[in-house]
C-alpha positions, 0 to 999 in steps of 0.5 A, spaced: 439 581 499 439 582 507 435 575 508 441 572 503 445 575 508 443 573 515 441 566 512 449 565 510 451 568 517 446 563 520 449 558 515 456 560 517 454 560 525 452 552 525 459 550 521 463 554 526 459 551 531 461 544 528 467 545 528 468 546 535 464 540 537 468 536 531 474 539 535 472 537 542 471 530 540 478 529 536 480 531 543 477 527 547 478 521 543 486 523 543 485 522 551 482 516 550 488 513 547 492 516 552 488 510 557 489 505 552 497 507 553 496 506 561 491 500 560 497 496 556 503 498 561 509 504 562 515 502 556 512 500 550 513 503 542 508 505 537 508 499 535 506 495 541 499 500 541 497 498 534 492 495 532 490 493 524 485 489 526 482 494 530 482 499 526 480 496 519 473 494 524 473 501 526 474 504 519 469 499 515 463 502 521 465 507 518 464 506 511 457 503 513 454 509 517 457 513 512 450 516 508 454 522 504 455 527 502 462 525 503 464 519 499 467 513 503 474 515 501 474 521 504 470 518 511 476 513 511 482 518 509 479 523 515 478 518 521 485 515 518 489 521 519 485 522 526 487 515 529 494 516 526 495 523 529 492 520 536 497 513 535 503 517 535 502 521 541 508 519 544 513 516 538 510 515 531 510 508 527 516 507 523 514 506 516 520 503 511 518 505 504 521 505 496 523 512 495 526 517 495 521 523 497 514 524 492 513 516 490 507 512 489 510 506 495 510 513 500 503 516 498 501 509 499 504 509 506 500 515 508 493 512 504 494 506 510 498 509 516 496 516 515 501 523 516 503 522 523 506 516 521 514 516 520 516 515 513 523 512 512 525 512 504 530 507 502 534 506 496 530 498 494 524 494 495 530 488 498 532 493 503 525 494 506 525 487 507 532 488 510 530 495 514 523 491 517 527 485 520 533 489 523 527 493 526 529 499 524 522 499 521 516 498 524 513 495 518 514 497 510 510 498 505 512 495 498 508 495 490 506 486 490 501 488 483 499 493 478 492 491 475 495 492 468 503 489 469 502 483 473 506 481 479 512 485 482 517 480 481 522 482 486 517 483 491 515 476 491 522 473 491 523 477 497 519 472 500 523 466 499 528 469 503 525 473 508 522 472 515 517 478 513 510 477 516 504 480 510 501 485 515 495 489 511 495 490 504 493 497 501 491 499 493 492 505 490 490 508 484 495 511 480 495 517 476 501 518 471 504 525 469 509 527 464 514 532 469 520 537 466 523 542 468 521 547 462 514 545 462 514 544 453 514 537 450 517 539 443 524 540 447 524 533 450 529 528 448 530 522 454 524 521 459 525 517 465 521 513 469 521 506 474 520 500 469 513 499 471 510 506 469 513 506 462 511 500 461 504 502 463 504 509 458 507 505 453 501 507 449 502 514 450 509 516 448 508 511 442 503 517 440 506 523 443 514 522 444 515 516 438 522 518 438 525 519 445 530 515 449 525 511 455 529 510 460 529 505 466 531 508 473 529 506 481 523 509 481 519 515 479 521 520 484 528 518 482 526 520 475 523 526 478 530 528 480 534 527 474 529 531 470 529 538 474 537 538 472 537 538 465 531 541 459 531 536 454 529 531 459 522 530 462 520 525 468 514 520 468 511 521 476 506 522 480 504 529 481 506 529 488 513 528 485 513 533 480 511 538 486 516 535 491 521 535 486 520 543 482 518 541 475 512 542 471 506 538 469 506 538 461 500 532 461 495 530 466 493 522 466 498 519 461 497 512 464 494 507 459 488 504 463 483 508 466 483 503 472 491 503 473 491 501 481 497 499 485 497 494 490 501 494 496 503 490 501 505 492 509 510 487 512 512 486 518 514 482 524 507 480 527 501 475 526 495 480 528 488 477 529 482 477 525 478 483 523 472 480 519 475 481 512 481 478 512 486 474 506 491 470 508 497 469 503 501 462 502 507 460 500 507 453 498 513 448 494 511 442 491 514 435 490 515 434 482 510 428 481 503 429 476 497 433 480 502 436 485 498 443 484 491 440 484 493 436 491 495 443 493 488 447 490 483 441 491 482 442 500 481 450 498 474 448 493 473 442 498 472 447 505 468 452 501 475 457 501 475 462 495 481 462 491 483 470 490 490 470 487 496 465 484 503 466 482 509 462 480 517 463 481 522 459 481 524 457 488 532 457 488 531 451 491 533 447 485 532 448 477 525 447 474 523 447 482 517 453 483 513 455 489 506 458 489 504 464 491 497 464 493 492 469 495 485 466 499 479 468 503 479 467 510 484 468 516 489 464 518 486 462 525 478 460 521 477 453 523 476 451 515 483 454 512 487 451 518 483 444 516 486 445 508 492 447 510 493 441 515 491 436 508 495 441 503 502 440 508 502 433 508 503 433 500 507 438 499 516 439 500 514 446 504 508 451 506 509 458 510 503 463 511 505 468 509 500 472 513 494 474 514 491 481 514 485 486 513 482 486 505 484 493 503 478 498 504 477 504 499 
């Protein structure tokens, strides 16, 4: 029993240890940002010092040099959160987010930007368009993709009238639970959640609640506060949500697809340069004549550029009229995608780069 002793003190000496050096490094690294401030001039925002480019390089060495026992995630998640607390020193990014508090839109702001980051919750999608472009807000954060719903539609209209520049791009994995104030499914007779999130348990209310009133709300946060006023009702959200919000969690993982992801988009006002990984998203409007999108398609295979993602919306620019959203591989800057891009401008009505921005890490 004393050799068990003196070997977990001697266990506990060591992580205490590390600790301290772990802590002295944290610091120096924070006075080392400090310098990056004074290098770029006196009188600049959080804004003018961030880098995403720069930060997606150091996170993907980080994943590379990680042997574990920690997985990838959680190294990214720790060296997030350190370069965000050594970025907001002096004024913390402002970050424009779907809310209210406890949404999935936030926990994907804390996922790319960290804690120390501002989160500003607004009442729409449109007005975190509105909020990035009036410079209220440093960037936003919006839902573009669910792996089992598809597109987020207005999302994707946003695009057809905002300026906004696609900045990075963050998937989450969603876990949905059902939430009420009393915590017993028998007493429950409406449910509230976003459109998407009861689309995505439809399964799962079929089975358990076959006669309750689903009903459509902002979002799940939203559903969150509706829930905790009365006893008959219940809220789909995520676990943060329940907690921000009192209620109690009735069931766990009621999602119906095991790998229920979420992808967000950061959107700002700025192209930032290449990070080694990148993706860059079009916005193209054709002519109405026969091969129109396989003029658009064809410069991508002939430059060897990889083709990720399409989606179609009409383009209120005139009845039957559509553009295309594309998502392909490559920066913007690539000297192969400026070539496909230059012979797909000369045959279509428009064409806008929406962005071009680090492929999202674990």
């Amino acid at each position: 029993m004393t050799d068990q002793k003196k070997s977990l003190a001697e266990v506990r000496e060591r992580i205490d240890s590390i600790d301290k050096t772990i802590q002295e490094l944290i610091s120096e690294r924070a006075t080392w940002a400090q310098e990056v401030a004074k290098v770029k001039g006196e009188g600049l925002s959080a804004i003018d010092y961030y880098r995403p480019e720069r930060e997606a390089h150091v996170l993907r060495m980080v994943v590379d040099r990680n042997n574990g026992p920690l997985s990838d995630t959680e190294m990214v998640r720790l060296f997030r959160e350190i370069m965000s607390s050594c970025l907001a020193q002096e004024d913390p990014l402002k970050i424009g987010f779907l809310g209210p508090e406890g949404t999935f839109s936030e926990q994907a702001v804390r996922k790319h930007f960290g804690h120390a980051a501002y989160g500003l919750p607004l009442g729409s999608i449109e007005e975190v368009f509105q909020e990035v472009a009036a410079g209220h807000a440093d960037f936003g954060v919006v839902p573009v993709e669910n792996s089992g719903q598809g597109m987020i539609q207005v999302t994707l209209d946003m695009f057809l009238t905002s300026d906004a520049t696609i900045c990075g791009e963050v998937e989450l994995r969603v876990h949905q639970c059902l939430h009420s104030q009393k915590g017993v499914l028998d007493v429950i007779k409406r449910v509230y959640a976003h459109a998407q999130s009861l689309q995505q348990c439809k399964t799962w209310l079929r089975v358990n609640l076959p006669d309750v009133e689903c009903i459509a709300v902002g979002s799940n946060a939203e559903a969150a506060r509706l829930a905790r006023h009365t006893d008959d009702a219940a809220a789909i959200a995520g676990e943060t949500a329940g907690r921000v919000y009192g209620l109690t969690t009735i069931a766990r993982g009621i999602e119906d697809r095991a790998d229920n992801t979420t992808r967000f988009l950061v959107i700002g006002r700025t192209l930032f340069p290449p990070s080694g990984n990148d993706r860059t998203s079009l916005l193209v409007t054709v002519n109405d004549k026969p091969g129109a999108l396989y003029d658009v398609l064809s410069p991508f295979a002939k430059h060897d550029i990889s083709l990720n993602r399409i989606e179609s919306r009409p383009s209120h620019t005139g009845k039957w009229q559509y553009a295309f959203f594309i998502d392909i591989s490559g920066h913007i800057h690539d000297t192969a995608l400026q070539d496909a891009v230059k012979e797909i401008e000369s045959g279509v009505a428009s064409l806008r780069v929406l962005g071009s921005y680090p492929v999202a890490l674990p």
